[in-house]
N, C-alpha and C positions, 0 to 999 in steps of 0.2 A: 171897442176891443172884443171881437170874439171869444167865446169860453169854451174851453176844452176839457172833457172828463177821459181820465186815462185810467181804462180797469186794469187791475190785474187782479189775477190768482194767486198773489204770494204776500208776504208781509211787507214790500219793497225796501228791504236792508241790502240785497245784494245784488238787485237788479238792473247790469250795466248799460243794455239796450236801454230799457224804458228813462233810463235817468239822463242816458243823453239826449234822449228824441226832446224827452220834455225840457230840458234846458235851452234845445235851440228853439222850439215852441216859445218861450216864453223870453229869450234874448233878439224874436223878432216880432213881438209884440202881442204873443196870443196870453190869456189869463186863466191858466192851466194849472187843475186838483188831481191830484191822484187816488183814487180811489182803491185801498187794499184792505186784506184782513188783518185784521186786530189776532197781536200775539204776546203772552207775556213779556213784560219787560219792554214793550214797547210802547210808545206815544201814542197816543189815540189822535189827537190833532197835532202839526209842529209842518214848518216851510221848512223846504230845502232850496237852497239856491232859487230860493221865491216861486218856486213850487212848492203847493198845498199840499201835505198828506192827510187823509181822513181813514184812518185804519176801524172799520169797522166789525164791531164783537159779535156774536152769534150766540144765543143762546142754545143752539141744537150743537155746537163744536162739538160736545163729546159723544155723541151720537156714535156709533160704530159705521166703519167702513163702506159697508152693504151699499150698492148699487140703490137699494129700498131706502133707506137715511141717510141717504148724501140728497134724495132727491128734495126730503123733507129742509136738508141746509140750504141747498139751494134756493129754496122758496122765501127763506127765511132772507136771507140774502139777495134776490130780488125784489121784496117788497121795501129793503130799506132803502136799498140804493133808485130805487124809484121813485120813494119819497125822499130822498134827497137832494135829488139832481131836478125834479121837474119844474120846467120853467128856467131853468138856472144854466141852460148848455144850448152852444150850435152845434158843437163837434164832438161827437163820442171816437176815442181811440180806443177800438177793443184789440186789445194785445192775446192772441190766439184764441180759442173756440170757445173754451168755457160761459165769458159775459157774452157773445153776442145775441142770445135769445135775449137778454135784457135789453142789451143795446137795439136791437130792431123793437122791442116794448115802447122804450122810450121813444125812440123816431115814433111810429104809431099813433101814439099817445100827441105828440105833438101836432098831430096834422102833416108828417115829412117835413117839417121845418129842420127838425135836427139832422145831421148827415153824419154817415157812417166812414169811419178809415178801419177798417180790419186790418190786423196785421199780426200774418201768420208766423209765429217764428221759427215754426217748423211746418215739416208735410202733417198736418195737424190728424188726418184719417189712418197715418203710416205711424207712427212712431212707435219707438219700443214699447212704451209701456200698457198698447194695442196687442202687442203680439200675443197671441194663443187665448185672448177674451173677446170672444165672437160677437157675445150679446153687445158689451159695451163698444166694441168696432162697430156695429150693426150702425149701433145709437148715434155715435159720430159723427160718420157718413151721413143720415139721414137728416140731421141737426145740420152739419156745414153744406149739406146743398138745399136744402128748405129754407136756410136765415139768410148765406152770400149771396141771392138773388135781390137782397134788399138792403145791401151795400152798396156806397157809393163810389170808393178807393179799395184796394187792394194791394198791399204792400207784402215782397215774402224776402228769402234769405239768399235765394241760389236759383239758377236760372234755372235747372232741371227741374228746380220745385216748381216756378213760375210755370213754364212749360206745361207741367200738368195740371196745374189748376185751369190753366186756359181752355185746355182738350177736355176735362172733367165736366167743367159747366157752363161752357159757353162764355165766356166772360173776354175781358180786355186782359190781354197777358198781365198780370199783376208788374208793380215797380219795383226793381230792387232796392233795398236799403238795407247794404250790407252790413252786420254788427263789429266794426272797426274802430280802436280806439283814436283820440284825436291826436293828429300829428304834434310830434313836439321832437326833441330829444331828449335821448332819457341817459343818462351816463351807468354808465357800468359800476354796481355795487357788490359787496360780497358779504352780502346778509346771510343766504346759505351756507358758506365755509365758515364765517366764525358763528352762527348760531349751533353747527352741526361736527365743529373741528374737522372741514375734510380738505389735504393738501392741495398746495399750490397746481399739481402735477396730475391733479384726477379730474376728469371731466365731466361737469354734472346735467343729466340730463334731465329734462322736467317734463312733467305732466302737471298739467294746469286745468281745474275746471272741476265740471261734477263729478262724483266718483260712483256711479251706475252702472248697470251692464252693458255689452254691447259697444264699450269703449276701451275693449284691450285690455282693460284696468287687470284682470288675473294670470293671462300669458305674459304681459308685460313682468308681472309680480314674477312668474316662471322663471323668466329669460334672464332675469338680472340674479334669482336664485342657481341658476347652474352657472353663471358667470365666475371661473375658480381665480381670476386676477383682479386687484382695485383698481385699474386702471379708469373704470367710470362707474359715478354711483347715482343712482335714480332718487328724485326726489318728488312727491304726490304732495299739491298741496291742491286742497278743495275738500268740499263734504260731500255727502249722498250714506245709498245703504250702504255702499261695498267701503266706509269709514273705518270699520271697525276691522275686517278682514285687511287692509292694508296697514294699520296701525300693528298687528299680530304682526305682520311682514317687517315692520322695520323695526319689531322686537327680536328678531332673531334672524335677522341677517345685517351684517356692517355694512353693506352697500343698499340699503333703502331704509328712504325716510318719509316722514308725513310731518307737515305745517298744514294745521288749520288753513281754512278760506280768511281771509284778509277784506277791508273795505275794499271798494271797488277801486279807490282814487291812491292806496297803498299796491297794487298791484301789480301794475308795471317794475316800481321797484324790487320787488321781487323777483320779476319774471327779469330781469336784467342781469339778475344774480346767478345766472345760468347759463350753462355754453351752449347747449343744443335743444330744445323744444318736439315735445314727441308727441302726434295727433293721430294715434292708430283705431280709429273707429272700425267697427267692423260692419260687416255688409250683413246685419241680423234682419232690417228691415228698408222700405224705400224712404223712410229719412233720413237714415244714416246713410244710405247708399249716397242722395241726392246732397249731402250736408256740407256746407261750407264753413265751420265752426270756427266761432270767434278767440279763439286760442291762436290757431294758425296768423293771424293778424297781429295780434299781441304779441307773439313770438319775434313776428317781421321788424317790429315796431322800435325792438330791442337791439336788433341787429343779429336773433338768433337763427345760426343755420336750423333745419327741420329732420323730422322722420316722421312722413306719413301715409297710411295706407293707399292701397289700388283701389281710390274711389275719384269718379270721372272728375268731380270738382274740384279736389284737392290737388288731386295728378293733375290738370292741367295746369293749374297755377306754378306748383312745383316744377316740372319739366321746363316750364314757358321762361321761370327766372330764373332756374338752374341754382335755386338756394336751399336744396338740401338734397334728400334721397326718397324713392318710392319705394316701399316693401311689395313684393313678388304677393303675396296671400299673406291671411292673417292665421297665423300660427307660432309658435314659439319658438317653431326652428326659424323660422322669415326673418320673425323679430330681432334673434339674436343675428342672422346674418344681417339685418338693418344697421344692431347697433355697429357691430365688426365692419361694416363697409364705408359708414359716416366718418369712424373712427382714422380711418385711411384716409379721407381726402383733406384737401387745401379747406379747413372751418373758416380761417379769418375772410376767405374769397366767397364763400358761403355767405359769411357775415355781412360780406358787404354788401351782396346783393338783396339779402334781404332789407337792409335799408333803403334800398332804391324801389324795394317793392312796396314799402311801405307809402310812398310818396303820394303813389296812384289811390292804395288801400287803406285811407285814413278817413276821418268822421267829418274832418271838414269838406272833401268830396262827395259823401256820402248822404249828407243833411240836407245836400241841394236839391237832392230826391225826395225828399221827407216835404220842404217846402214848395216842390213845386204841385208835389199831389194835394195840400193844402189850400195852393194857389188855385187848384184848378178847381176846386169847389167852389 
């Protein structure tokens, strides 16, 4: 039975990608530990769905921020996971940029016995929280094209990502393995209206997911505050920084609301609780430009029509199944001409075809890519 180490960078409580990759890892015979950070309140050791968690503690955590003492946690962090794993792994899955200098450590270390699955889940050199930090862009870039040369698989989200990684560094166009929940049906509930008292007659649209910049999260807040009729009310449910600024929002206006983030396997039901699904990313940087965000799937999944921005990947899927609307640019007038034009068309034919989109864009379609780059190693 081969053994797999799956890093992450998070404390893996709300991690939906990584928990279904490893679940189908380990329902087709591989013997797969998760590797995360230890957070209070959390398990240090404990299986999930027979997957291992090993949440490991840092004695440098409280270190301050600084580019200078992250480098010191770092170190701390891959000396244990070094001595954890050695001898003990074929396959290291490193889930975006952060582990793979470890992860190339350990192959190293082995002699190239161990093999590498990178898997970017975003444009890892592009993302927001790159923008206007030179030094740490610099760092990035020089990190992902100095370690992916000694990678074996490459896995990403969105073919315009894949596309540039390939012209970036010479490499085999990466696999998609799109972040899609696994087909089922999910019956329509209304957890929203009675946890929130909102009538029968008003339409609720949702934002789902992290609540960071760069994702509409404050024009949307805009667009639903100049809104002068109840006829639909926005509901935020996730965490991030922009928590707290949208909690203020749905203190002082009756048409928005905030619900905490939910386990991952509560989610759907919620998202079900919803009439229309809104993904207005904005074009701040080339990940979000390139980004096929796993909301818009979950949305499908539910049977919710969409609204979401003029970004290549999103707009194609949209226009191709004609299950919802595209916004002109991102701005708050767009937005409200978004929600005003959704509000107009035939939702339940919306509706429906987003169930039909989901058929194609589901995790049991999706995993067969996961397994076969596994295969090929």
């Amino acid at each position: 039975m081969k053994k797999v180490i799956s890093f992450v960078f998070n404390n893996f409580k709300n991690d939906s990608r990584v928990l279904k990759e490893c679940t189908t890892l380990v329902e087709n015979g591989y013997d797969v530990t998760v590797y995360a950070l230890y957070e209070e309140g959390l398990k240090e050791s404990e299986t999930i769905s027979n997957i291992k968690v090993r949440r490991i503690r840092l004695a440098t955590k409280e270190l301050s921020k600084s580019l200078f003492m992250q480098i010191f946690k770092y170190l701390e962090l891959a000396f244990k996971i070094v001595k954890m794993s050695r001898n003990k792994v074929d396959i290291i899955h490193c889930n975006d940029i952060m582990p793979l200098p470890i992860a190339v450590l350990i192959k190293k270390l082995s002699g190239g016995r161990v093999k590498i699955i990178y898997d970017a889940h975003e444009f890892q050199t592009e993302t927001q929280k790159l923008v206007g930090k030179k030094l740490r862009k610099n760092l990035t870039e020089w990190t992902e094209k100095f370690f992916i040369r000694h990678v074996d698989k490459t896995l990403t989200v969105s073919d315009g990502i894949a596309e540039e990684y390939q012209k970036r560094y010479n490499i085999s166009k990466p696999k998609l393995v799109l972040n899609c929940p696994s087909y089922k049906q999910i019956p329509k509930e209304n957890k929203f209206r009675e946890l929130y008292r909102i009538d029968s007659d008003q339409v609720i649209f949702l934002y789902q997911g992290a609540l960071t910049p760069g994702r509409g999260i404050e024009k949307l807040i805009s667009a639903f505050e100049e809104r002068k009729d109840k006829a639909a009310v926005l509901i935020f449910m996730g965490y991030g920084q922009l928590a707290e600024k949208v909690k203020a929002a749905a203190e002082e206006n009756e048409n928005i609301f905030y619900k905490e983030a939910v386990a991952p396997n509560e989610v759907l039901s919620y998202t079900a609780s919803a009439d229309i699904g809104i993904s207005l990313i904005e074009n701040s940087c080339l990940n979000y430009y390139y980004c096929l965000p796993n909301k818009l799937f979950e949305y499908s999944m539910v049977g919710l029509p969409v609204v979401v921005s003029n970004l290549p990947e999103m707009k194609e899927i949209v226009l191709k199944n004609q299950n919802g609307i595209v916004v002109k640019e991102n701005t708050v007038t767009a937005f409200k001409a978004g929600i005003d034009e959704i509000l107009e068309k035939n939702l339940q034919e919306m509706a429906n075809r987003s169930l039909e989109l989901a058929k194609t864009y589901n995790w049991q379609n999706q995993e067969q890519t996961l397994l076969q780059a596994y295969g090929e190693l």
